[in-house]
N, C-alpha and C positions, 0 to 999 in steps of 0.2 A: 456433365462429364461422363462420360460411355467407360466402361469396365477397360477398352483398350489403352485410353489414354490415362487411367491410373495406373496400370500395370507400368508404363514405361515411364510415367513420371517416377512411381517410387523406387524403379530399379536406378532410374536416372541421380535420384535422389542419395540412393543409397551407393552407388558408386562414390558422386562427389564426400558424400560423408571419409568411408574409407580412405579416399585419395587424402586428405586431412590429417586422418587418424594414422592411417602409414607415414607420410612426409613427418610428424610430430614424433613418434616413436623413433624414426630413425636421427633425427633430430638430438634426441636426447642420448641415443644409443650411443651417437658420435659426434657431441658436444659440437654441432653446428650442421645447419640447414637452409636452405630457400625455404623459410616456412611460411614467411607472409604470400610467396607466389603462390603456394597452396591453396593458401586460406583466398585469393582474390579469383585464380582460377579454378579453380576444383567444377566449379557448374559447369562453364563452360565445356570443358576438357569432356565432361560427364556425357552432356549434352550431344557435342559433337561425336564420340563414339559410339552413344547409346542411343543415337535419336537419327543425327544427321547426318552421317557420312554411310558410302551404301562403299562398305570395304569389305573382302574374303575374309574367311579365317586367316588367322597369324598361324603362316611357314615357316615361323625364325623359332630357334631350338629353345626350348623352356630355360635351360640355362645358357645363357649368352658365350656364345665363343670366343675365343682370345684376341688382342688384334692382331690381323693378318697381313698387316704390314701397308706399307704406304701403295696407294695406287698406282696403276701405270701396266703397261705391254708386256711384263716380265712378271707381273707376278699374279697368277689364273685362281690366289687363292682370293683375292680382294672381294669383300662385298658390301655393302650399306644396311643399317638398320629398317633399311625398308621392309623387308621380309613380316616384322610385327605389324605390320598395317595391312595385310594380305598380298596375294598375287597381282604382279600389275597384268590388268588384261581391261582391252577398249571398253570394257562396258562399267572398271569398278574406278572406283574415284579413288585422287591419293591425295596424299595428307604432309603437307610441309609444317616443319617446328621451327621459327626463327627464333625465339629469346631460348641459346642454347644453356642459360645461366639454369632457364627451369628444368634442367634435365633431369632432377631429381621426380620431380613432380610429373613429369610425361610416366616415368619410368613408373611410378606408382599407378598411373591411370590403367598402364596395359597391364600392370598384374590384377586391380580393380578388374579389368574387362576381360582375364584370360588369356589374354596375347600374350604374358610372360610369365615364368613360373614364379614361385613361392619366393626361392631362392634367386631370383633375379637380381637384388642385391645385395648376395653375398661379396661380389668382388668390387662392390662400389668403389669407384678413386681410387684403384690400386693398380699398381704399376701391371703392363700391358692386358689390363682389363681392357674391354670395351664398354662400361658402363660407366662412361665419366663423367667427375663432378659437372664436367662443361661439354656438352653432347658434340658428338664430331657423327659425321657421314656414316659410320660404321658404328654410333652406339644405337641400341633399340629403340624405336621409333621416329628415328632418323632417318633420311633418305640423299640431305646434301649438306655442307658445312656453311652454317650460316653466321660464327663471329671470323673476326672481326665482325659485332654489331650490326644489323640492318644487312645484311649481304641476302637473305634466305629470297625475298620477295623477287628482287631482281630472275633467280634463277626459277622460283616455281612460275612466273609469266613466262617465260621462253618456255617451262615445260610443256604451259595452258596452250601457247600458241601453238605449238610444234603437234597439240594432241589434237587440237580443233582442225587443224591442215591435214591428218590425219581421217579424220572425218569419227572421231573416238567420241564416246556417250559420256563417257566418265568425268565428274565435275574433280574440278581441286580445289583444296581448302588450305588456308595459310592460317598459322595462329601466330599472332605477334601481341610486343608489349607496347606499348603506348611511347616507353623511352625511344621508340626505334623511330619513332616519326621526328625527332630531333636531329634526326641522319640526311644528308643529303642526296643517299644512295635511293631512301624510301620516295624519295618525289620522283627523281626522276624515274621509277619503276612505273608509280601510276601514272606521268607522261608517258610513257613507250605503248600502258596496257589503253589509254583514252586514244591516242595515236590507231594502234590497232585492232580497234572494238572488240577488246578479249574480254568475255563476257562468260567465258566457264570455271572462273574462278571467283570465290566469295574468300574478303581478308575476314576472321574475328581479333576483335585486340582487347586483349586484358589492360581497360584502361584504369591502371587501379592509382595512377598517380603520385608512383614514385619511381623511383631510379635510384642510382648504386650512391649517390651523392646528398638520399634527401628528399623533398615534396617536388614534382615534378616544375610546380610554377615558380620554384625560387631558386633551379637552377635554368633550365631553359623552357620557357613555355612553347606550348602547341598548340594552343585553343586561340580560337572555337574552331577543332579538329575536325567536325562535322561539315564546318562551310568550307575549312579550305582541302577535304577534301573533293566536295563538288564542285569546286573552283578547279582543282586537277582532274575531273573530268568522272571521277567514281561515283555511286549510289551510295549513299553515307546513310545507317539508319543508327539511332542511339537508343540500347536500351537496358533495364538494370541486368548487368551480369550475372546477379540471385536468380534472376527468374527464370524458368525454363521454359515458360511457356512462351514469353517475348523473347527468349532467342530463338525458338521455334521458327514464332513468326517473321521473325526480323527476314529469318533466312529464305523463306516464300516471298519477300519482296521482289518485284518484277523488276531485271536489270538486263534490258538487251544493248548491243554492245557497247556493255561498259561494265567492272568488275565492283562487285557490290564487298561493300565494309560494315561489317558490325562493330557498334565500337560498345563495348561492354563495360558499363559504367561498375567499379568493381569496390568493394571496400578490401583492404588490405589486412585487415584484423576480421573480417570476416565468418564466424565459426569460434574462432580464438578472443576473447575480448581481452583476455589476458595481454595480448602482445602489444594492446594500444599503447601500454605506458611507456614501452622502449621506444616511441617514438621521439624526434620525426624521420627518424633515421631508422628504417625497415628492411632495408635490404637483405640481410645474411644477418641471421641469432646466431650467436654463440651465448651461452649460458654463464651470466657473471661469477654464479659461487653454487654452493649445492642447494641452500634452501631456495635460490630461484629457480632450479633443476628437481628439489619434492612440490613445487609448485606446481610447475608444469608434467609431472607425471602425476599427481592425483589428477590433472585435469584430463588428464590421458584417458585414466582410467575410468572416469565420468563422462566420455564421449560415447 
């Protein structure tokens, strides 16, 4: 291993730790959180800002601005939380967030990576914030409104296509959750992208195998996610979510025209081993009484 690729592994490293360690503090501060989405994505999230995506600095204000109202021809004050992923310009890649449940967790990565300030969550969930519990267009590191569920995929391929038509360098990256391929909106995307060999966009999906109901296989399965992706026409590669090194590599897989998928095999309790026993049901902690609340803040503090 060369002195370069320690340097970024432990920065990488040390982001996801933080992403963690913030998601679980605010967790506690406001007796509920997407904490297992943390704990399954935090590498990823890591990875891709620290490793893989070649993005400007963040032009969005360290404190996030109010919302400016619904979009449309009348009003010149609208914007999208794209501005924390840097300037769009043909040569810098952009970055779509579909599971907008995790926006607590995005929202941690960019103050992990300097894109947002300190106080970024100060106005979390509060009425005409834009830092919402449930990410829209307009919260930070946002670029388009992707619930309703599974909606994001559909629109970053029309962006891949329209940038490649363009004759633009810049790759795009989708991160999604694994529940979203139970969508029927997510097939027909990768038909439209096999249809028309759009090949500048790579999905990763936090496959951590759960959803808002429970373990993914006992309420709708999707496996073996891998073949029926290649069966819809994408480059599927599978590999541990933990790893930084094999999501690295996953992403140098050769995908000409056809849009390559990582699927990131992820544990849910991850970092936290604590939060195994709330299982099977992971979706959104809230903290039963206070001694399971001094629990998970000595753990806090031992992180």
């Amino acid at each position: 291993m060369t002195s370069s690729q320690s340097h970024w592994q432990e920065s990488v490293n040390s982001v996801a730790l933080g992403i963690r360690r913030r998601v679980l503090r605010h967790t506690l501060d406001n007796n509920g959180g997407y904490l297992s989405q943390a704990c399954s994505s935090a590498e990823a999230l890591a990875t891709l800002y620290g490793k893989l995506m070649h993005l400007g600095p963040s032009v969005g204000p360290a404190t996030p601005a109010p919302f400016p109202g619904v979009p449309g021809p009348d009003n010149p004050n609208y914007f999208t939380g794209a501005a924390y992923n840097g300037p769009h310009g043909p040569e810098f890649d952009r970055f779509f967030f579909s599971p907008v449940h995790y926006a607590l967790v995005l929202y941690a990565a960019l103050i992990e990576t300097g894109r947002l300030g300190e106080k970024g969550l100060d106005h979390f969930n509060k009425d005409g914030s834009t830092v919402e519990l449930i990410g829209a267009e307009h919260s930070p590191g946002h670029e388009v409104t992707a619930g309703s569920l599974a909606q994001c995929l559909s629109q970053a391929a029309g962006i891949a296509w329209a940038r490649r038509s363009r004759g633009e360098s810049g790759h795009n990256w989708v991160f999604m959750s694994d529940g979203e391929f139970q969508e029927g909106q997510t097939w027909e995307a990768f038909a439209a992208m096999h249809f028309h060999h759009i090949d500048n966009l790579t999905v990763v999906v936090d496959a951590n195998g759960q959803q808002c109901d429970g373990p993914m296989d006992g309420v709708g399965g999707v496996e073996p996610l891998g073949d029926r992706l290649r069966a819809f026409g994408a480059v599927a590669v599978e590999v541990d979510g933990h790893n930084l090194d094999a999501l690295v590599r996953a992403a140098a897989t050769e995908h000409v025209a056809r849009p390559l998928v990582i699927i990131a095999r992820t544990d849910p309790c991850h970092g936290l081993e604590a939060l195994r026993a709330r299982g099977p049901k992971l979706h959104y902690v809230r903290f039963k009484d206070e001694a399971e609340r001094a629990e998970y803040r000595r753990i806090l503090e031992g992180m």
